[in-house]
N, C-alpha and C positions, 0 to 999 in steps of 0.2 A: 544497403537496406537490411535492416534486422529481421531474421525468419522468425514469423509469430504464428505461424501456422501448428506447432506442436504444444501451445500452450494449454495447461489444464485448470490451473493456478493461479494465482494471485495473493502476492503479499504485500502488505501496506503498512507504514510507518503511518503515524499521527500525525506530529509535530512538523510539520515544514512541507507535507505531499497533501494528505488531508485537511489540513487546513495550511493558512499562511504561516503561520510560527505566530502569530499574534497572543499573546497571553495577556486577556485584560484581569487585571487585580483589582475584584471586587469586596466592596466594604465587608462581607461576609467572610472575608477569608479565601471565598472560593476563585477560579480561575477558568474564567470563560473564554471558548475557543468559537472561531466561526466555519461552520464545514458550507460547500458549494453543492447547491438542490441539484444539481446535473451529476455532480460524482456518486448521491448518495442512489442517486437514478440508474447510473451505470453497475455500482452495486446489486445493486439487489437484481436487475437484468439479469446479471451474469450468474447468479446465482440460480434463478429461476430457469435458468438456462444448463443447469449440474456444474455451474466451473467452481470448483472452490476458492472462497473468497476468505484469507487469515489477516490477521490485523499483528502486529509486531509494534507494541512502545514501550518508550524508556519511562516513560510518565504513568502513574494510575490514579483516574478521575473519575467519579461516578457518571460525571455528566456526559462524558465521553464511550463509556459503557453503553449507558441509556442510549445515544442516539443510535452506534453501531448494532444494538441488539435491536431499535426501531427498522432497520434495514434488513432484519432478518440475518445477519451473520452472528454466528454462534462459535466460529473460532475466534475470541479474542484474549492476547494474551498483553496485559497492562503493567504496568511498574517490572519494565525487565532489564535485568541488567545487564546481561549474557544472550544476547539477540542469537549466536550461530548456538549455542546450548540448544534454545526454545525451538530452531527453527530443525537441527539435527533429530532431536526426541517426535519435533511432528511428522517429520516427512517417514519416517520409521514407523513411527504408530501408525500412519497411514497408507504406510510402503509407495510412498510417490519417489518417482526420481526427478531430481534438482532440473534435468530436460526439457524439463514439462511446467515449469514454473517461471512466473515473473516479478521479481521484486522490485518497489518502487522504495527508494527511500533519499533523503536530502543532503545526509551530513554523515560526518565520519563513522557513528555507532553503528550504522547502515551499511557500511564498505564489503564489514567479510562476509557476509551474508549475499550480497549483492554478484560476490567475486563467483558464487558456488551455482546460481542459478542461470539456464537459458537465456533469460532477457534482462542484465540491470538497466531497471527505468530510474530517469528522476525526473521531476519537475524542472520547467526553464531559469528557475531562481534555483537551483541547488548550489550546494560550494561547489568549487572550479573542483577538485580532490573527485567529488562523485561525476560532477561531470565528464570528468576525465575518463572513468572506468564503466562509465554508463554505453550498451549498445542502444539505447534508446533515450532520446531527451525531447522531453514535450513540450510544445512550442507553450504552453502554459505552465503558470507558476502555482505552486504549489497552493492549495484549498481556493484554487479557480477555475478547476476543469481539467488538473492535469490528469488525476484519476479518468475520468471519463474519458479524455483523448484514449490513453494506452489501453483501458477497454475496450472499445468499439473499435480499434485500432485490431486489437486481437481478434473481437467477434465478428468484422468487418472479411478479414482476412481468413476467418473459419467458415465462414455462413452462418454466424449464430446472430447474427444481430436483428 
């Protein structure tokens, strides 16, 4: 069993944790994604509760902006190419140590990052690669709840829930 007792943190990829991986290609151009009311629920909880809540994708969508800043998270970093860069400069800006942190992510751009923190989560649909190096794997798949599992999993396990 994975110790989530020292967790202070949470980092989230997009594409395949927060939502499905679904990318609908609408006639405008744009690319609609579908997030789960229970993960955006767990967000903002945890939030309100001081745990900090950072967002990590490779993708940048305004619409995806818009919802995570509807949830109250204010650390989002969108169109990144260099995930251990972004994720090195925040923890130093904010003087966290990697201990105290749990990143969820799906797929390979997700790995080294995953490797440096306390808890690698991923969703129960991740590639076999992250599952592989993941201390935690939610019995749910990604933009279905897997967020909210490993939160209340954390808060559950703190008495913050």
């Amino acid at each position: 069993m994975v110790d989530l007792s020292a967790i202070q943190a949470f980092i989230f990829d997009v594409d395949g944790v927060l939502t499905d991986g679904t990318l609908l290609a609408l006639n405008t151009g744009e690319q609609a994604r579908s997030f789960h009311i229970h993960d955006g629920f767990a967000i903002r909880h945890a939030l309100r509760k001081g745990y900090r809540v950072v967002i990590i994708s490779g993708r940048e969508e305004t619409g995806v902006r818009k919802r995570l800043e509807s949830l109250d998270v204010r650390d989002i970093y969108l169109g990144v190419d260099d995930k251990m860069k972004i994720f090195n400069t925040y923890i130093n800006l904010h003087r966290l140590d990697p201990a105290h942190i749990a990143y969820m992510g799906d797929d390979v751009p997700d790995m080294e990052v995953m490797r440096r923190c306390a808890v690698a989560a991923c969703p129960a649909d991740a590639t076999p690669d992250v599952q592989a190096i993941s201390s935690y794997v939610a019995a749910r798949p990604g933009g279905h709840g897997a967020v909210r599992e490993l939160v209340e999993a954390v808060m559950k396990t703190q008495g913050t829930w």
